[in-house]
Biopython code that builds the backbone (N, CA, C, O; Angstrom):
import numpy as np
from Bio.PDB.StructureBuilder import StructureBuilder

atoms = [
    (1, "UNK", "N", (72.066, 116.412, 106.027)),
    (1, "UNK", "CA", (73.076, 116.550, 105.000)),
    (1, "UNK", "C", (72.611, 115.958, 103.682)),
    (1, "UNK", "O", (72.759, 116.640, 102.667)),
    (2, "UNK", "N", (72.049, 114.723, 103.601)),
    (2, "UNK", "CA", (71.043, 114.014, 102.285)),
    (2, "UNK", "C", (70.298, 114.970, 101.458)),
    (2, "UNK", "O", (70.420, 115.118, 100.242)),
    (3, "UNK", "N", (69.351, 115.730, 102.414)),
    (3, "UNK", "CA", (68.869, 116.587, 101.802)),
    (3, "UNK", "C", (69.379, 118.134, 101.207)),
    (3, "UNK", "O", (68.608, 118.802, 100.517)),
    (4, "UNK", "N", (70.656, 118.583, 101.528)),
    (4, "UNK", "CA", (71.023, 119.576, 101.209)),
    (4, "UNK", "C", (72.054, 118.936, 100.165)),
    (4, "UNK", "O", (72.303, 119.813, 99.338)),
    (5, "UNK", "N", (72.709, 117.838, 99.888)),
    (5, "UNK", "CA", (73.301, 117.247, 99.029)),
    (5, "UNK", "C", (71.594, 117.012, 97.335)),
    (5, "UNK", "O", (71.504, 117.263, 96.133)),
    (6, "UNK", "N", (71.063, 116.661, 97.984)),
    (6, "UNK", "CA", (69.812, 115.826, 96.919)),
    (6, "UNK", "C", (69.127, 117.619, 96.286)),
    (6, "UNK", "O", (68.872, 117.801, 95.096)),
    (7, "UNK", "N", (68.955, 118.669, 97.306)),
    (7, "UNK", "CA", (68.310, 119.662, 96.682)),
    (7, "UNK", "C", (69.343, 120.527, 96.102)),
    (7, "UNK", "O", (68.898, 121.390, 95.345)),
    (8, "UNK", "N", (70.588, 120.507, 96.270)),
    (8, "UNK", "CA", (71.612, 121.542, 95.262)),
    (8, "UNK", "C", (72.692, 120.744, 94.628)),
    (8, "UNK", "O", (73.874, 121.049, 94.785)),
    (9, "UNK", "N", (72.227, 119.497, 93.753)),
    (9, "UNK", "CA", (72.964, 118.716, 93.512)),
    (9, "UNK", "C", (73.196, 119.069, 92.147)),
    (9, "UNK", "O", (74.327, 118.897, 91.695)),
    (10, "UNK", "N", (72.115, 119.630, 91.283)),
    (10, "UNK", "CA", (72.229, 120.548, 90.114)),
    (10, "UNK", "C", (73.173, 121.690, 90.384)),
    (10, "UNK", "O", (73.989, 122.030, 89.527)),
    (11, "UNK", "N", (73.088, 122.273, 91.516)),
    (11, "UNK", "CA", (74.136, 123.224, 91.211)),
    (11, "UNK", "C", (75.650, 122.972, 91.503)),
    (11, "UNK", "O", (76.588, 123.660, 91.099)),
    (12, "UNK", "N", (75.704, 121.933, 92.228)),
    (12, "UNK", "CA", (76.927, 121.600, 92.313)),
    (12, "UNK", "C", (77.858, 120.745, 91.540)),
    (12, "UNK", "O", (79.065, 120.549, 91.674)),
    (13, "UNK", "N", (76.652, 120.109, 90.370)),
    (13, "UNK", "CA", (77.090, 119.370, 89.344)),
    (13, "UNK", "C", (77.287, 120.532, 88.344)),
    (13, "UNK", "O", (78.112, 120.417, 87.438)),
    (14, "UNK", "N", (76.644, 121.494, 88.474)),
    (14, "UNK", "CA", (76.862, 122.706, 86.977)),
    (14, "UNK", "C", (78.364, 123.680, 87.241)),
    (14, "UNK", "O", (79.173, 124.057, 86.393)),
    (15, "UNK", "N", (78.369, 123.897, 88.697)),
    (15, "UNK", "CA", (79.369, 124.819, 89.278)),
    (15, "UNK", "C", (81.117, 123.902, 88.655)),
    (15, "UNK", "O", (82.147, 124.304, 88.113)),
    (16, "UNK", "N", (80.440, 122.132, 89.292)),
    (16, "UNK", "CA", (82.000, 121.432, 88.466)),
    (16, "UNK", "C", (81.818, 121.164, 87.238)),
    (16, "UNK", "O", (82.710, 120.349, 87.000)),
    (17, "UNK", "N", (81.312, 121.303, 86.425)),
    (17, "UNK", "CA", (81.560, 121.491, 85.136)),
    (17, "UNK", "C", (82.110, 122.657, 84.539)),
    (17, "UNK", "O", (83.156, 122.755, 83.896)),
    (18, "UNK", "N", (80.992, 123.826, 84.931)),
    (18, "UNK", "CA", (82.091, 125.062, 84.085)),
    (18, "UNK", "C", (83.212, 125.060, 84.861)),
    (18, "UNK", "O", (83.887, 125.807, 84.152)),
    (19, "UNK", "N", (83.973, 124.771, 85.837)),
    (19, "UNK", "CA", (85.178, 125.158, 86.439)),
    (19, "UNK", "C", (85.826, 124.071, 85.645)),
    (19, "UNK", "O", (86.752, 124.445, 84.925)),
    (20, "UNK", "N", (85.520, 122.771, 85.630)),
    (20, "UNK", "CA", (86.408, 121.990, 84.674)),
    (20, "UNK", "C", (86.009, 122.745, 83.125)),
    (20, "UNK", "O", (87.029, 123.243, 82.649)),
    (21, "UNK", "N", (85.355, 122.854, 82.652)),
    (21, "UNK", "CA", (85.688, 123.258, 80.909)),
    (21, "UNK", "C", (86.354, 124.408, 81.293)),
    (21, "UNK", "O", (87.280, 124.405, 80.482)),
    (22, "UNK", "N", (86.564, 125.731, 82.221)),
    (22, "UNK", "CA", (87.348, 126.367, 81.966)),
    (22, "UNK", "C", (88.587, 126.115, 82.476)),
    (22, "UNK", "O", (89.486, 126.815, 82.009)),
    (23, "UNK", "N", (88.973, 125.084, 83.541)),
    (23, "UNK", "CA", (90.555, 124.490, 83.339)),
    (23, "UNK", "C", (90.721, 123.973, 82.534)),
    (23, "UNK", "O", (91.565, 124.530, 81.832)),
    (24, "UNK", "N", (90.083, 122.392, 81.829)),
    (24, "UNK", "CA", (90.625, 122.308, 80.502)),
    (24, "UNK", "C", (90.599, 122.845, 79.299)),
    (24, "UNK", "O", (91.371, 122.639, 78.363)),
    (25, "UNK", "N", (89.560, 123.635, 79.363)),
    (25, "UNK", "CA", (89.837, 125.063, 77.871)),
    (25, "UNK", "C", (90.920, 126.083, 78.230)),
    (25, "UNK", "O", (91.659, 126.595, 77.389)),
    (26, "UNK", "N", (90.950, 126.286, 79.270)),
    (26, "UNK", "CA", (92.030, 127.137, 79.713)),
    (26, "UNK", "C", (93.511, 126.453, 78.952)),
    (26, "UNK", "O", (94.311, 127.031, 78.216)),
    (27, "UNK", "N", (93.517, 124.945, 79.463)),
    (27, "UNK", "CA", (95.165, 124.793, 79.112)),
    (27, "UNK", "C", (95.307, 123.933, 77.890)),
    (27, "UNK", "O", (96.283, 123.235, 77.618)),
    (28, "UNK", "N", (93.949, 124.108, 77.025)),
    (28, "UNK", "CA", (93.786, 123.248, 75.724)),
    (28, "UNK", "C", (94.454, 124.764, 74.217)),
    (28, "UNK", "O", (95.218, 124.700, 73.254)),
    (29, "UNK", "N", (93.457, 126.086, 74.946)),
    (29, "UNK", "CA", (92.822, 126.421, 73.535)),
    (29, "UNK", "C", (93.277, 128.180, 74.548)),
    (29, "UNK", "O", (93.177, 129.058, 73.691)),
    (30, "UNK", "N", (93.593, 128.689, 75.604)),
    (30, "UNK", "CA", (94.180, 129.572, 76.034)),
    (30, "UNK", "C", (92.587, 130.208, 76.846)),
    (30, "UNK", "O", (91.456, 129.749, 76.686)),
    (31, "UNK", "N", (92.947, 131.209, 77.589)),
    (31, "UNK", "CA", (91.832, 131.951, 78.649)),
    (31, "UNK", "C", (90.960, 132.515, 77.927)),
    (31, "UNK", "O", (89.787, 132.180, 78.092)),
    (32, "UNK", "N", (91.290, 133.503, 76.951)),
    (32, "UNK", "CA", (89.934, 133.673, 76.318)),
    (32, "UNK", "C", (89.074, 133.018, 75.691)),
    (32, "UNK", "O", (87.947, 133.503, 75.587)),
    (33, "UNK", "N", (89.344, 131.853, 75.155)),
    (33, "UNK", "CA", (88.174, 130.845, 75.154)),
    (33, "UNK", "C", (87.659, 130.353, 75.882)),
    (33, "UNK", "O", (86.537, 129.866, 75.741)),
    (34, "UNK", "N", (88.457, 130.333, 77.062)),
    (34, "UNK", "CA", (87.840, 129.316, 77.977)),
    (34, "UNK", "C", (87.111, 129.780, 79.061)),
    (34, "UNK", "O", (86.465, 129.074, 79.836)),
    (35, "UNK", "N", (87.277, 131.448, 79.106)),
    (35, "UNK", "CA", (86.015, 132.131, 79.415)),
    (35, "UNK", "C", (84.477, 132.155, 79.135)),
    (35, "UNK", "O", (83.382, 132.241, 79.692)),
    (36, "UNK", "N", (85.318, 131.972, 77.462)),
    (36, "UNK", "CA", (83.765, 132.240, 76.806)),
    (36, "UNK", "C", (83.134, 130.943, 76.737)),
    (36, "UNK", "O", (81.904, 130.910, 76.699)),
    (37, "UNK", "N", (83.953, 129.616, 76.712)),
    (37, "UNK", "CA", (83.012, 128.638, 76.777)),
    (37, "UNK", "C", (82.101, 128.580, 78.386)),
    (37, "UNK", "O", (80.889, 128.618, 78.597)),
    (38, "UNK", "N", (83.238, 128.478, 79.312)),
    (38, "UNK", "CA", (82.362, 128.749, 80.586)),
    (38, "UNK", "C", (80.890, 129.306, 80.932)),
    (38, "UNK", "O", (79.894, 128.918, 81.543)),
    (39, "UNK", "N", (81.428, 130.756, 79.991)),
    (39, "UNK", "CA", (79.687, 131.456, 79.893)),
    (39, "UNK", "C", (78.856, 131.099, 79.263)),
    (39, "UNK", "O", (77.671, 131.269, 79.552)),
    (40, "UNK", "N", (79.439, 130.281, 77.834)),
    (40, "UNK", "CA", (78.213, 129.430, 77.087)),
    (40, "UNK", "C", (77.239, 128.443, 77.732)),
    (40, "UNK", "O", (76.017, 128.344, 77.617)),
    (41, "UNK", "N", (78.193, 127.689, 78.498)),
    (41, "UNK", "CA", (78.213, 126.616, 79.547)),
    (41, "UNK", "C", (77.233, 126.805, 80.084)),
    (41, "UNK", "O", (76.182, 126.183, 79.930)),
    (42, "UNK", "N", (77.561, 128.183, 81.179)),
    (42, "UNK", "CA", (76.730, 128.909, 81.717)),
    (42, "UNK", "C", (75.304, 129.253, 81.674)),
    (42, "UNK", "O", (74.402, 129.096, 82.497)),
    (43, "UNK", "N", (75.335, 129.760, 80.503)),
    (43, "UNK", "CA", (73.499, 129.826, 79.913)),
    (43, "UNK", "C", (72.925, 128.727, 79.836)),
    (43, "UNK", "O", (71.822, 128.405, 80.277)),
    (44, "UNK", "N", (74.148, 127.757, 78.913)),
    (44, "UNK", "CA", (73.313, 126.651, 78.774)),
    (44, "UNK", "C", (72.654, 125.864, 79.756)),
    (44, "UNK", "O", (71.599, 125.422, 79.301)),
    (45, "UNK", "N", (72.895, 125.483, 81.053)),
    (45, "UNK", "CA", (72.839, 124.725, 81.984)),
    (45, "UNK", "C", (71.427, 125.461, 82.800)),
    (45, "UNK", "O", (70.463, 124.791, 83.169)),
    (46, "UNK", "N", (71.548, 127.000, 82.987)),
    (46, "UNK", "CA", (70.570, 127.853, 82.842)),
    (46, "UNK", "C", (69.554, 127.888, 82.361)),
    (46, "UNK", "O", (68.580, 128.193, 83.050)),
    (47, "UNK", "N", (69.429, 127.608, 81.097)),
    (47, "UNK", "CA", (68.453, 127.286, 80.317)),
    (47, "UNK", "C", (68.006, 126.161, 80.507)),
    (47, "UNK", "O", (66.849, 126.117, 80.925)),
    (48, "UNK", "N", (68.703, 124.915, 80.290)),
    (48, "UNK", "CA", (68.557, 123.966, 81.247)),
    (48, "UNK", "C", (67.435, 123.907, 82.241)),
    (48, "UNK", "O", (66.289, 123.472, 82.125)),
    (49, "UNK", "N", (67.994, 124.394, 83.133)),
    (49, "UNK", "CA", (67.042, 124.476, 84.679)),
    (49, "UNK", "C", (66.262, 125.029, 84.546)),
    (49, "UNK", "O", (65.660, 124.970, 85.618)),
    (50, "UNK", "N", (65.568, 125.829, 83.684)),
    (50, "UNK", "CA", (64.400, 127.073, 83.211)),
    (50, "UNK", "C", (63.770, 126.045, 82.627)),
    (50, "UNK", "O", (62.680, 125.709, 83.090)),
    (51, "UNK", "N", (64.340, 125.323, 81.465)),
    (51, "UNK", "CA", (63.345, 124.676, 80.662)),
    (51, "UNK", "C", (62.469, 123.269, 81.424)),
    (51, "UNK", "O", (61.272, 123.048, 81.240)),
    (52, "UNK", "N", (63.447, 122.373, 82.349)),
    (52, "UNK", "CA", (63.248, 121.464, 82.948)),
    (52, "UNK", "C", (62.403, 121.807, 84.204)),
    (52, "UNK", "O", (61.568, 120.945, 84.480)),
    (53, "UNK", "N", (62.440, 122.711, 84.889)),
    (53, "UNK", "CA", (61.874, 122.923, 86.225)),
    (53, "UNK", "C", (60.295, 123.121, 85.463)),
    (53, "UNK", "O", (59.919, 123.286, 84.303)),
    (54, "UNK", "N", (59.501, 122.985, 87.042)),
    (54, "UNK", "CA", (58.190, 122.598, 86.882)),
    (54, "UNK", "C", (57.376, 123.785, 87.479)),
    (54, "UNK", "O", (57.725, 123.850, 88.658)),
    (55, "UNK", "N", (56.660, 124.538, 87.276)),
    (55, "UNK", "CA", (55.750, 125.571, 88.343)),
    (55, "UNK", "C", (55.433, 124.585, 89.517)),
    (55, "UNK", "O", (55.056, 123.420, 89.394)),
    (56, "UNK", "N", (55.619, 125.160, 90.486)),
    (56, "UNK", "CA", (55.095, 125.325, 91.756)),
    (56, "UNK", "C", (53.991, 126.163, 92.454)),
    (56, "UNK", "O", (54.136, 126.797, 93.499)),
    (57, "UNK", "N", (52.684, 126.047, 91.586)),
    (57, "UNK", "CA", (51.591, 126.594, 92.089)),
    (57, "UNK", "C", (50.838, 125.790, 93.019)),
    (57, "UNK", "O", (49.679, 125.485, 92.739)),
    (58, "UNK", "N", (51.315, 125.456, 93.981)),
    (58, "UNK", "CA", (50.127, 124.599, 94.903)),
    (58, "UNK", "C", (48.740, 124.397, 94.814)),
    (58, "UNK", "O", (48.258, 124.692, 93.720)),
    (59, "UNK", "N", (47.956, 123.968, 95.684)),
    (59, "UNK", "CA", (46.637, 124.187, 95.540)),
    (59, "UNK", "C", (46.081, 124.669, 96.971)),
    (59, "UNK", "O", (45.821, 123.849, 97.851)),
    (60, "UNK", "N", (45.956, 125.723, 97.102)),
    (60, "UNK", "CA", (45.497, 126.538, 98.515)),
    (60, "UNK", "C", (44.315, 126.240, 99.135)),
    (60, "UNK", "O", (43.965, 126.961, 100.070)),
    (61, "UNK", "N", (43.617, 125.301, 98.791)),
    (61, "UNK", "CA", (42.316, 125.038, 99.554)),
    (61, "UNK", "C", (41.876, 123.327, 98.885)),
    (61, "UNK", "O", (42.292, 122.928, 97.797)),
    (62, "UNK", "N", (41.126, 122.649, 99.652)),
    (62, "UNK", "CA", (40.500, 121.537, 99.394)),
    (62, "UNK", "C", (39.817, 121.735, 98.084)),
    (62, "UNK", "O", (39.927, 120.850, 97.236)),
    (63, "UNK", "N", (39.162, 122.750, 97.851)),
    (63, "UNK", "CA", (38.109, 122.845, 96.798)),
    (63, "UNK", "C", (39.223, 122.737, 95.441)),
    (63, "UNK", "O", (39.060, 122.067, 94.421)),
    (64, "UNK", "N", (40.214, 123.489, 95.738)),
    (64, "UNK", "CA", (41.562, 123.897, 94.592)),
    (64, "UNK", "C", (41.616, 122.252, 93.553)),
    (64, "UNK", "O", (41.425, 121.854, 92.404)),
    (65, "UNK", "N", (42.193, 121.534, 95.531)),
    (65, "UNK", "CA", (42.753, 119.820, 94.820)),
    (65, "UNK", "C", (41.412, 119.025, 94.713)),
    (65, "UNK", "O", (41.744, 117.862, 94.481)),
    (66, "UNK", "N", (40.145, 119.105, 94.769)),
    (66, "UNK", "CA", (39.199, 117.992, 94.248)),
    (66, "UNK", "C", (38.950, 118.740, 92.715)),
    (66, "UNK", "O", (38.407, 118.074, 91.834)),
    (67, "UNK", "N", (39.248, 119.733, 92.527)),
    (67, "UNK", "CA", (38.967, 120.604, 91.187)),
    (67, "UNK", "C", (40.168, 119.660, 90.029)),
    (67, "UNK", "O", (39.921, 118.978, 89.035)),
    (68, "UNK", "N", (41.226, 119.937, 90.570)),
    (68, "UNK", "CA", (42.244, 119.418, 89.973)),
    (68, "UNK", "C", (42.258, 117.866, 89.510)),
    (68, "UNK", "O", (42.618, 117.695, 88.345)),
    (69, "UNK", "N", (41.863, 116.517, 90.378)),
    (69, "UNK", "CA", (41.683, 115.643, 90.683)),
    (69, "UNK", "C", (40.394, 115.208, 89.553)),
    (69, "UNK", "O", (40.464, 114.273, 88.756)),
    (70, "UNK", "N", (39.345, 116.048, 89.704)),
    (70, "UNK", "CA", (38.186, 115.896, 88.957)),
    (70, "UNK", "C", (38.411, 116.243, 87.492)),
    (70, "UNK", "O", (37.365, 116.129, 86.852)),
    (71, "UNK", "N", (39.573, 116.676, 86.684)),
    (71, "UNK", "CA", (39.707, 117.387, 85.667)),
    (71, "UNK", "C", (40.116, 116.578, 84.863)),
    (71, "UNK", "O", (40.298, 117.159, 83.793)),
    (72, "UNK", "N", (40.392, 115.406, 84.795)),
    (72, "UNK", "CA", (40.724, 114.096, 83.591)),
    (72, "UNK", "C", (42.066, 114.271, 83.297)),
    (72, "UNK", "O", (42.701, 113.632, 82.458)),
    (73, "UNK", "N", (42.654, 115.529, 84.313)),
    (73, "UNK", "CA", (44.559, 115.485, 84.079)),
    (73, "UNK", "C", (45.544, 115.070, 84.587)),
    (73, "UNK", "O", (45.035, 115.020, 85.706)),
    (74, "UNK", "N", (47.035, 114.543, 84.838)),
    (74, "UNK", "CA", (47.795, 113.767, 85.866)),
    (74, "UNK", "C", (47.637, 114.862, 86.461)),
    (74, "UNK", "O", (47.518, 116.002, 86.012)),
    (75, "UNK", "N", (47.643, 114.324, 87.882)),
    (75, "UNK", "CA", (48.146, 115.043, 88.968)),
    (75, "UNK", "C", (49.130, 113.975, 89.801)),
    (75, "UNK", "O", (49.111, 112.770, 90.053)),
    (76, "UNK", "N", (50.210, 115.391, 90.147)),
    (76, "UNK", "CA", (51.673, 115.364, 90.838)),
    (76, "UNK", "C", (51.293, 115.556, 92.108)),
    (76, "UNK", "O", (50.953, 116.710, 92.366)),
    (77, "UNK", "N", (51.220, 114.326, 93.480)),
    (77, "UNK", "CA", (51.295, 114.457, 94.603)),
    (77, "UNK", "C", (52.955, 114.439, 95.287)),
    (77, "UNK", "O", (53.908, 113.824, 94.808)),
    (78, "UNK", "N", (52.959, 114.996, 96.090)),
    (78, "UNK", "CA", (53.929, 114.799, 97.194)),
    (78, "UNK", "C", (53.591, 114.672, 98.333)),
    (78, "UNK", "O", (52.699, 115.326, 98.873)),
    (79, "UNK", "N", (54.497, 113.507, 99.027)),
    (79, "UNK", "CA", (53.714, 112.976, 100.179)),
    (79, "UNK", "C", (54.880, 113.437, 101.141)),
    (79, "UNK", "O", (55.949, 113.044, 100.674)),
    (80, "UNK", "N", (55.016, 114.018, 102.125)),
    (80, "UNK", "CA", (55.870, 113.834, 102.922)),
    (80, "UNK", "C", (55.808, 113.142, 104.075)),
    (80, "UNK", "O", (54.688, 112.802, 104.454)),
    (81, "UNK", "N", (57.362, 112.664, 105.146)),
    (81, "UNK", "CA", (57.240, 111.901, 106.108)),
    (81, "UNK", "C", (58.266, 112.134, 107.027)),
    (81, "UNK", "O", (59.359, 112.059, 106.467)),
    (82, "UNK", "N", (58.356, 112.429, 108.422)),
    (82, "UNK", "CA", (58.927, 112.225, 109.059)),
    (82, "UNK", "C", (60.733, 111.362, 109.216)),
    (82, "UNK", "O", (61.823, 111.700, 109.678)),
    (83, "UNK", "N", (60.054, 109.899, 108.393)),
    (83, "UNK", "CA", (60.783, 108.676, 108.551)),
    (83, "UNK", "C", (61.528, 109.032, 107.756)),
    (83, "UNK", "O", (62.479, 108.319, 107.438)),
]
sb = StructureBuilder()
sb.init_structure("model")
sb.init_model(0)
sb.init_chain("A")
sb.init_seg("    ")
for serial, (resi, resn, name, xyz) in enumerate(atoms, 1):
    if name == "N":
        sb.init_residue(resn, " ", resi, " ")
    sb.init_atom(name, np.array(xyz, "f"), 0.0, 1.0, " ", f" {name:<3s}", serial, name[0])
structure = sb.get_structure()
């Protein structure tokens, strides 16, 4: 459950936000705004996650990660564990 909470926690933080700006735009400023902010919302948070997310190109062979390693650039490990 940790982990399905920790990996869609962006979307479940974006999903309660536009539903709150469109209840309280809804009973601030009437439904058609508060549609359209929703969808602003919408992109934005979108964009968001487009701009912030990272490629996920692995490295498919040993030769890939000593290439990478040897190149004078950070490299991003992930370690996984059982525990």
């Amino acid at each position: 459950m940790q982990q399905f909470i920790n990996q869609y926690s962006f979307v479940f933080l974006a999903l309660s936000l536009i539903f709150m700006v469109a209840f309280l735009g809804g009973r601030f400023v009437g439904t058609k705004y508060a549609l359209s902010l929703a969808v602003v919302c919408l992109f934005v948070l979108v964009g968001l996650q487009m701009y912030l997310s990272t490629n996920t190109d692995g490295h498919s062979s040993m030769k890939d990660f000593e290439e990478a390693t040897l190149s004078q650039k950070p490299v991003l490990l992930f370690l996984y564990s059982d525990f």
